[in-house]
C-alpha positions in Angstrom: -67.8 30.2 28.8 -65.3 29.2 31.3 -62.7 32.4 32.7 -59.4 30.4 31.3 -61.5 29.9 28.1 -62.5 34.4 27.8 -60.5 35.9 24.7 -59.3 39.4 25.0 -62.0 42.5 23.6 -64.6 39.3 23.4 -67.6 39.0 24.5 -69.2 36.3 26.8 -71.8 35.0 29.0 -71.9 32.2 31.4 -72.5 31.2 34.9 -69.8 31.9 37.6 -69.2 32.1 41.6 -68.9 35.8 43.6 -65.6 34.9 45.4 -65.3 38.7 46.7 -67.9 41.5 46.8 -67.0 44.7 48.4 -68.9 47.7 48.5 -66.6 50.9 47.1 -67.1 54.5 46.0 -66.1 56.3 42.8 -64.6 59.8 43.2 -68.2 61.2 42.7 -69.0 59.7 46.1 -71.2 56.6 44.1 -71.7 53.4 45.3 -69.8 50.3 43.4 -69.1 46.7 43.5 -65.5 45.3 43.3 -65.7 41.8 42.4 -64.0 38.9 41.8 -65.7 36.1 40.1 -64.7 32.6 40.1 -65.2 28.8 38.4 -63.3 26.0 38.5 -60.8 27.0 35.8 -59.6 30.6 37.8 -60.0 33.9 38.6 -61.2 37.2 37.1 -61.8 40.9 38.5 -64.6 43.1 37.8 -66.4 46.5 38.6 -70.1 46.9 39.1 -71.2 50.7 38.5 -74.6 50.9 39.2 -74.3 49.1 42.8 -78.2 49.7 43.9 -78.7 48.5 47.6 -81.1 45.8 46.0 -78.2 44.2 43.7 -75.6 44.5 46.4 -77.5 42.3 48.8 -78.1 40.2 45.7 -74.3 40.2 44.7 -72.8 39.1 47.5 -69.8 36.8 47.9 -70.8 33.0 48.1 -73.4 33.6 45.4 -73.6 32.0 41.8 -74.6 34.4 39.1 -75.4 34.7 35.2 -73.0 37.2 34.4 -72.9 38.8 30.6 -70.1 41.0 29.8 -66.4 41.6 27.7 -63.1 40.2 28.5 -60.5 43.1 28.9 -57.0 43.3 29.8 -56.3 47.0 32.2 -52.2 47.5 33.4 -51.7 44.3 32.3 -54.5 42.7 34.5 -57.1 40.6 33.0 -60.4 41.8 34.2 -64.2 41.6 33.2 -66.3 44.9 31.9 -69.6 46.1 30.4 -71.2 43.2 32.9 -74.8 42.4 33.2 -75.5 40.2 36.2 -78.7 38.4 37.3 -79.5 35.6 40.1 -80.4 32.0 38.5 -83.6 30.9 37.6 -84.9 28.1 39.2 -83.4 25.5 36.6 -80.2 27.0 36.5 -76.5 26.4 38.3 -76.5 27.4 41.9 -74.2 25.5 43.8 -71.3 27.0 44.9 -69.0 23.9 45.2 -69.9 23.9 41.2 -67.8 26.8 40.6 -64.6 26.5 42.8 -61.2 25.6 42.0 -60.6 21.9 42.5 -56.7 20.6 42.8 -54.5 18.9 40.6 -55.2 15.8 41.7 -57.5 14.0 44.1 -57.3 14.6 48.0 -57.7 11.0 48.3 -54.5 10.3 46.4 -52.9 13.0 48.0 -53.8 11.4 51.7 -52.6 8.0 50.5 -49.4 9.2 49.6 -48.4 11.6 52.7 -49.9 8.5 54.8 -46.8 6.4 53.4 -44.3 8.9 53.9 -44.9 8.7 57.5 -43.8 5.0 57.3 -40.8 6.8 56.1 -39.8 8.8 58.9 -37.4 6.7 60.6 -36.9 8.7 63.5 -39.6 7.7 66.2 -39.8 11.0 67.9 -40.4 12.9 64.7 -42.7 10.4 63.6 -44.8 10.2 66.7 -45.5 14.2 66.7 -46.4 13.9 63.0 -48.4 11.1 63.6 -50.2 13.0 66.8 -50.8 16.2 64.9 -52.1 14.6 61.7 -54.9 12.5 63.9 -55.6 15.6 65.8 -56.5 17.4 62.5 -56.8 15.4 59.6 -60.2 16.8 58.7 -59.1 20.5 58.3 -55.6 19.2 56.7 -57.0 17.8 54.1 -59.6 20.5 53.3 -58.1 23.9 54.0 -56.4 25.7 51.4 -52.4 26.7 51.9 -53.2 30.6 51.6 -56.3 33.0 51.5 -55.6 34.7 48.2 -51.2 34.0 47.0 -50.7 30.4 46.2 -52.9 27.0 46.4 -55.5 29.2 47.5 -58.2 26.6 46.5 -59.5 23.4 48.0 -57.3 20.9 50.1 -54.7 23.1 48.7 -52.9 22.8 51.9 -52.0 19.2 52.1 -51.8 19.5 47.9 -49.2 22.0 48.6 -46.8 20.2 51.9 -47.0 16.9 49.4 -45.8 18.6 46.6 -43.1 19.7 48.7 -42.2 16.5 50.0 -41.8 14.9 46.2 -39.3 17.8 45.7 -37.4 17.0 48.8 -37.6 13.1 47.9 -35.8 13.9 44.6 -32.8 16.6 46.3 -32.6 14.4 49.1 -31.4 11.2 46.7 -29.0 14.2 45.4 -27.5 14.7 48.5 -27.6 12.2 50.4 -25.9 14.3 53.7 -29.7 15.4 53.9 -31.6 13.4 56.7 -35.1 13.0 54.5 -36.7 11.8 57.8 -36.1 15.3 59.2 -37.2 16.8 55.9 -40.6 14.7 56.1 -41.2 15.7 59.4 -39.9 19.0 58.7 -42.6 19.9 55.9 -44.8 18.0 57.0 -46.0 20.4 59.9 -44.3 23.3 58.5 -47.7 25.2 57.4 -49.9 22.7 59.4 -51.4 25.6 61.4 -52.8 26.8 58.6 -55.8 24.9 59.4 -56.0 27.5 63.1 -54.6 30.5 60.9 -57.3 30.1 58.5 -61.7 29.9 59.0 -61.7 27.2 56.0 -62.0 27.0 52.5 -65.2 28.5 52.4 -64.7 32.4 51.6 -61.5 31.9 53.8 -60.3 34.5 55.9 -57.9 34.8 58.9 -58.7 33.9 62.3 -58.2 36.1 65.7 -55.4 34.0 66.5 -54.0 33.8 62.8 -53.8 37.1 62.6 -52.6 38.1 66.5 -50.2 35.0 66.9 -49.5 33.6 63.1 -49.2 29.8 61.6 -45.3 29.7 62.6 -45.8 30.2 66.0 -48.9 28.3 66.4 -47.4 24.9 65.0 -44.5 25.8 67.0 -46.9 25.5 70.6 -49.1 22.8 68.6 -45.6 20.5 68.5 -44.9 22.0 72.4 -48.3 20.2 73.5 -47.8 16.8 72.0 -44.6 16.4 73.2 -45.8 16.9 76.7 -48.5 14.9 75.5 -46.7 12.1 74.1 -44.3 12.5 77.6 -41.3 13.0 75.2 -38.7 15.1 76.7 -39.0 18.4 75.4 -34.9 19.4 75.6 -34.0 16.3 73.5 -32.3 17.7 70.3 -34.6 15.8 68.5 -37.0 17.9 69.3 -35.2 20.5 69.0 -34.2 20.7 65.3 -37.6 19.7 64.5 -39.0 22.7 66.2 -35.7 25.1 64.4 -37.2 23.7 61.3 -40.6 24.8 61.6 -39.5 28.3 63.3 -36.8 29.3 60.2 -39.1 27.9 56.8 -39.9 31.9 56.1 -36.1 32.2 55.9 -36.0 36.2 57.0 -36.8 37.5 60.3 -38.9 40.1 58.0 -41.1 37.5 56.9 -42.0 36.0 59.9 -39.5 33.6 60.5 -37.9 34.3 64.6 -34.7 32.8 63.8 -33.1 31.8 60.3 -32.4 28.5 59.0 -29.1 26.9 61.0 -28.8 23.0 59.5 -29.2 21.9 56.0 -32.6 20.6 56.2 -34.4 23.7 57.5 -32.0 26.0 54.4 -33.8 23.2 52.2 -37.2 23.1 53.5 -37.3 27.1 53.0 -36.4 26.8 49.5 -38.9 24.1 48.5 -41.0 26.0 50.1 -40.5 29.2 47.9 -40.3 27.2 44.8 -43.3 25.2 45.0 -45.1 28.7 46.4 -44.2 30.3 43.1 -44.6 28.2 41.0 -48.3 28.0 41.5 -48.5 31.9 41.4 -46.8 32.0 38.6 -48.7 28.8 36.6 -52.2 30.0 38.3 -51.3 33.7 36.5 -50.1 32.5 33.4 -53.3 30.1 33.2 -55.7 33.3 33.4 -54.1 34.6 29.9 -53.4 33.9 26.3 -50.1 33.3 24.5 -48.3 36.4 24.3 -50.0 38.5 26.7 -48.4 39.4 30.5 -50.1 38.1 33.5 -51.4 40.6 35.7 -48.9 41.4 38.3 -48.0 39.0 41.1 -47.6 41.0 44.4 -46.2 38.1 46.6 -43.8 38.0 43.6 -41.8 41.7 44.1 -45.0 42.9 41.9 -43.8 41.3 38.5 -45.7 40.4 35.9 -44.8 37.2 33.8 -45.1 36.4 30.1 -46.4 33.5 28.1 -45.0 32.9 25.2 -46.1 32.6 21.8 -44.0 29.6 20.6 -44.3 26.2 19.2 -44.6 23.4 21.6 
């Protein structure tokens, strides 16, 4: 049974991927596994209570398991209990890339279309950087997820996520046409293209030394600093310059990372396609984990709020 396809109080059995595996201890001092299990419809949480040292080598993140067990819902957080897990047999589903979450819509398409928005970058500085920085790492780009865990957290979610983005600013930018799209392309286009040094990949993805020590914003910020020089574009042109305030200010708050705030239109706008297309995948990835009128379990990157689907006609 796939996760998006468990009932509440029912019972189940199926094959599914060990995204997470961590070793914890009950109040008793006894060994347990948290887990989080995985296919390519979502998400669920789980608790293994008799963790012997034999089944937590066994059950180990990156592994594909036969899991048995019942679909409950605990503070409003879907999660699996009374599980039974075993290793497959030899005729059974193994591969991991079986299991994991696959995007919207195929990388491919997704390449093909961000390759002819940078035919629509009229401004030839902005265009050359994106054009320098997308050769340099088109591989990762188009491979990497946009997040370890809070939103397009999933294969090429990266470039899924900075295209959806740009269709958004396509549509506001024909609403007000004072926007200069070319420096919105540009703008989004390396935005969160550090991710790809931030990140280790989009296998059991984690943060890097210098993701976590130096951060995606600043990284694309000295990625953009180097192919100027590179590119022997002159680095005080304000060109340049509003392309780099752009990347710098997307987080919007100091608090959140951002070293300065957003100053022009375009980089006010970037930040706020950025949230919106952020939450709405938190918020349709939740609500696809549950059933009409039940609450999703709460959505930390979200001010902790949980969200409901309702139980209405179409």
């Amino acid at each position: 049974m796939k996760i998006n396809q468990m009932k509440q109080d029912e019972l189940f059995d199926g094959f599914y991927l060990i995204k997470s595996a961590e070793v914890r201890q009950t109040r008793a001092g006894k060994d347990y596994l948290a887990l989080v299990f995985q296919d390519d419809t979502g998400q669920i949480e789980g608790k293994l209570w008799d963790a012997q040292p034999g089944k937590i080598k066994d059950f180990e993140a990156g592994v594909v398991v036969h899991m048995q067990g019942r679909r409950e819902v605990y503070n409003n957080t879907p999660q699996v209990n009374q599980i039974s897990l075993r290793l497959p047999r030899f005729d059974e589903p193994k591969d991991p890339a079986d299991f994991k979450e696959k995007p919207p819509v195929d990388v491919k398409d997704t390449k093909e279309y961000l390759s002819q928005i940078v035919f629509r970058i009229e401004n030839a500085t902005w265009q050359r950087i994106v054009r320098a920085l997308y050769s340099k790492y088109d591989k990762e780009f188009y491979s990497y997820p946009a997040a370890k865990t809070n939103h397009h957290a999933f294969y090429s979610g990266l470039s899924f996520h900075t295209a959806t983005m740009v269709r958004l600013a396509d549509a506001i930018g024909d609403i007000y046409p004072q926007l200069n799209k070319s420096l919105l392309f540009a703008g989004i286009m390396l935005h969160d293209l550090a991710k790809v040094i931030e990140l280790t990949g989009p296998d059991n993805t984690s943060y890097t030394v210098r993701g976590n020590l130096i951060g995606h914003i600043s990284l694309i910020n000295e990625e953009i600093t180097k192919v100027v020089m590179e590119l022997g574009i002159d680095d005080d042109k304000e060109d340049v310059t509003v392309l780099r305030h752009l990347i710098l200010s997307h987080h919007g708050q100091l608090e959140y990372g951002s070293p300065v705030r957003p100053q022009i239109m375009e980089a006010e706008i970037l930040h706020m396609i950025d949230n919106i297309d952020a939450e709405m995948m938190m918020m349709i990835s939740a609500l696809d984990k549950v059933g009409e009128g039940e609450m999703t379990n709460r959505i930390f990157a979200m001010d902790n709020r949980s969200f409901y689907k309702p139980n209405i006609d179409k």
